[in-house]
VOMARMI-382985 format. One record per residue (C-alpha): residue number from 1; x, y, z. Coordinates in nm, 2 decimals, decimal comma. Example, Ala and Ser with C-alpha at 12.3 -4.5 7.8 and 13.67 -1.06 7.14 Angstrom:
REM residues 2
+-----+--------+--------+--------+
: num :      X :      Y :      Z :
+-----+--------+--------+--------+
:   1 :   1,23 :  -0,45 :   0,78 :
:   2 :   1,37 :  -0,11 :   0,71 :
+-----+--------+--------+--------+
END
This chain:
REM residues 122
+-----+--------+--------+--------+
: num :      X :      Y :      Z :
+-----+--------+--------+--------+
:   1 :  -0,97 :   1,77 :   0,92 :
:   2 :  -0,71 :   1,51 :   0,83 :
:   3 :  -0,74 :   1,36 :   0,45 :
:   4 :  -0,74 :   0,98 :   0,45 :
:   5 :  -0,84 :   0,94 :   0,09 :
:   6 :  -0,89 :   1,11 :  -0,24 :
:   7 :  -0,87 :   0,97 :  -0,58 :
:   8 :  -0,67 :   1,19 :  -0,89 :
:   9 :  -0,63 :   1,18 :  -1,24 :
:  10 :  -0,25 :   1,20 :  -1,37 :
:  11 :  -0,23 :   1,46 :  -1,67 :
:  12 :  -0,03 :   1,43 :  -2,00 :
:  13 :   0,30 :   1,53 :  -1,78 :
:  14 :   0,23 :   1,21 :  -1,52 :
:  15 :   0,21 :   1,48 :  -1,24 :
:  16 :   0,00 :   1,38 :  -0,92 :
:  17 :  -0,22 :   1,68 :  -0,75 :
:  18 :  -0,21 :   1,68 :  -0,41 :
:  19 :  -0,51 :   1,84 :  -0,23 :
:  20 :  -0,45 :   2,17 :  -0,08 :
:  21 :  -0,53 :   2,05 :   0,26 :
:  22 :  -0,22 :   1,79 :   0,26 :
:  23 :   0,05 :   2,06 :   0,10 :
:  24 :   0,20 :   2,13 :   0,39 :
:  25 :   0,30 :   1,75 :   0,51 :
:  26 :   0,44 :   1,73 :   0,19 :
:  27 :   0,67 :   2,12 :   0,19 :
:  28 :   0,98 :   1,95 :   0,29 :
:  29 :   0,96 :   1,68 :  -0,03 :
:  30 :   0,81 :   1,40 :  -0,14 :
:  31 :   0,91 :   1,02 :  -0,15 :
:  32 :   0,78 :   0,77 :  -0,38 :
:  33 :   0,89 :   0,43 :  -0,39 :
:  34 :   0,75 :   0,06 :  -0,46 :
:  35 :   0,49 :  -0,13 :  -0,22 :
:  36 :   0,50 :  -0,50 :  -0,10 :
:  37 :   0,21 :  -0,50 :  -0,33 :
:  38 :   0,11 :  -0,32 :  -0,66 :
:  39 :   0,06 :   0,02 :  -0,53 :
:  40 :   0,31 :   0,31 :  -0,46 :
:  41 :   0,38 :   0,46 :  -0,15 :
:  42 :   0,38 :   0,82 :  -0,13 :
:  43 :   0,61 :   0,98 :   0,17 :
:  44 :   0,64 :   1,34 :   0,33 :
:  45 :   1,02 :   1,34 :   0,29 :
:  46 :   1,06 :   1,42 :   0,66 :
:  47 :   0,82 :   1,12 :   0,73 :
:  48 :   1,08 :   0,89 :   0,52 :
:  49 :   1,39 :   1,04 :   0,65 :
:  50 :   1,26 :   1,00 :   1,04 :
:  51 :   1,08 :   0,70 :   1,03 :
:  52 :   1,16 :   0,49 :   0,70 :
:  53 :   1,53 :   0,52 :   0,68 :
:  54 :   1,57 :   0,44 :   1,11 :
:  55 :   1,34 :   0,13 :   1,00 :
:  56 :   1,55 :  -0,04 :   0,73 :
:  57 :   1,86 :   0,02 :   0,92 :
:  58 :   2,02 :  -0,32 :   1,07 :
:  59 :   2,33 :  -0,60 :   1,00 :
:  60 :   2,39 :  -0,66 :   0,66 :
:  61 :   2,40 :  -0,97 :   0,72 :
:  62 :   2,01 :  -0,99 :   0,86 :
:  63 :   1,81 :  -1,11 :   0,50 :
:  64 :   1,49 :  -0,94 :   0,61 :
:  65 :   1,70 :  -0,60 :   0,63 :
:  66 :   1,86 :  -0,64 :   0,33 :
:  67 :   1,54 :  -0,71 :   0,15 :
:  68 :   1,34 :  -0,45 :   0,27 :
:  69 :   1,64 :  -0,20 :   0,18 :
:  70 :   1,64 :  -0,35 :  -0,18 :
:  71 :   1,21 :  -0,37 :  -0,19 :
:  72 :   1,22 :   0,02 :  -0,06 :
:  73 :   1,51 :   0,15 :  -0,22 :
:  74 :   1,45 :   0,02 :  -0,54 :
:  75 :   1,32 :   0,23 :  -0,81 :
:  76 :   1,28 :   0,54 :  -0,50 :
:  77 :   1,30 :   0,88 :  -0,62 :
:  78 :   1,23 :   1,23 :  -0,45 :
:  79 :   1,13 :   1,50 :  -0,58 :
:  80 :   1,03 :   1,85 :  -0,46 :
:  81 :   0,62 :   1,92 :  -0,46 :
:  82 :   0,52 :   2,20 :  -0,65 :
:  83 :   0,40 :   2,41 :  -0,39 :
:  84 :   0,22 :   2,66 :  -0,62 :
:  85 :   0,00 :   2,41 :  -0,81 :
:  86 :   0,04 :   2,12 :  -0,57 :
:  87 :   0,20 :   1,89 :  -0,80 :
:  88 :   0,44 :   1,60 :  -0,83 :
:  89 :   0,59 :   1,40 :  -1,13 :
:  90 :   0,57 :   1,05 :  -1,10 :
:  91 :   0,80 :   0,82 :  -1,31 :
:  92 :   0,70 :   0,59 :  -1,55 :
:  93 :   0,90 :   0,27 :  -1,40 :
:  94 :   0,70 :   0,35 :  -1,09 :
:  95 :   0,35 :   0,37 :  -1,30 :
:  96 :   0,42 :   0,04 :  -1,49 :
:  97 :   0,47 :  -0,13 :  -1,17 :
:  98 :   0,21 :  -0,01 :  -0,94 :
:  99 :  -0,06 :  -0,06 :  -1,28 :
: 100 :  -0,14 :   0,30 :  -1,31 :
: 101 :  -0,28 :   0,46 :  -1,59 :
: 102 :  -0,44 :   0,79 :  -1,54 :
: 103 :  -0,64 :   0,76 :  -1,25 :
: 104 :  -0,51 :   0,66 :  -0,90 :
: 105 :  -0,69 :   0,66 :  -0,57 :
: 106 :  -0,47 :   0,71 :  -0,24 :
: 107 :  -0,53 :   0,61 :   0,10 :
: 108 :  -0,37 :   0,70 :   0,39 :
: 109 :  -0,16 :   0,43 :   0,62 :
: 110 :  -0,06 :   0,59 :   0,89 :
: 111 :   0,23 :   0,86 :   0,81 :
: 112 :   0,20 :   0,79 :   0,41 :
: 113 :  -0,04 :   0,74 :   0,17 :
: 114 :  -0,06 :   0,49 :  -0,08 :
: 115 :  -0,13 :   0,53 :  -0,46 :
: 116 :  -0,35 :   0,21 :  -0,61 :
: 117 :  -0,47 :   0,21 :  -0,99 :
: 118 :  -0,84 :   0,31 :  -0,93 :
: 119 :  -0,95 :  -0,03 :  -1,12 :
: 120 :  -0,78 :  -0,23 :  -0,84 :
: 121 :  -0,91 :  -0,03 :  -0,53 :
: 122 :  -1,17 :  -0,23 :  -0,49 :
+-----+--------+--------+--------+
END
């Protein structure tokens, strides 16, 4: 059974668990990076790498490339998941934008999941 949704609590360390049943989409890394809105987006690195980076590719000179390279790109960082505990570390510039505190709830869309401060999942 696919997991479309599970909501978290960050610990002192800002570390994200993922649920065991979603590990393995996330073995070969993880991708966070801002949304068009204020959540995160939470990528399988193979899931960025195929899909994400073939998207944003384009002419420089094409203003809706460009700014989707800068709105993705911006403040992106990988990172490898924990495979023994599940976890990843979230940075801070990422938190303060998105509006999380502590707890976050993540839905999947489509290939990726995105992280929304549990007051605003409304």
């Amino acid at each position: 059974m696919q997991t479309d949704y599970f909501e978290r609590k960050l610990d002192d360390k800002r570390r994200l668990t993922i649920p065991a049943e979603l590990r393995a989409e996330f073995a070969s890394g993880v991708v966070l990076t801002r949304g068009f809105g204020k959540y995160l987006h939470l990528y399988p690195q193979q899931i960025w790498d195929r899909e994400v980076e073939s998207a944003l590719t384009g002419s420089i000179l094409d203003e809706r490339v460009a700014d989707l390279n800068v709105k993705f790109r911006r403040g992106k960082t990988a990172s490898a998941l924990d495979q023994k505990q599940g976890r990843v570390t979230i940075e801070q510039h990422l938190l303060d934008y998105a509006g999380i505190d502590r707890e976050v709830v993540a839905v999947r869309a489509g290939e990726y999941f995105r992280l929304i401060a549990a007051e605003n999942a409304e």
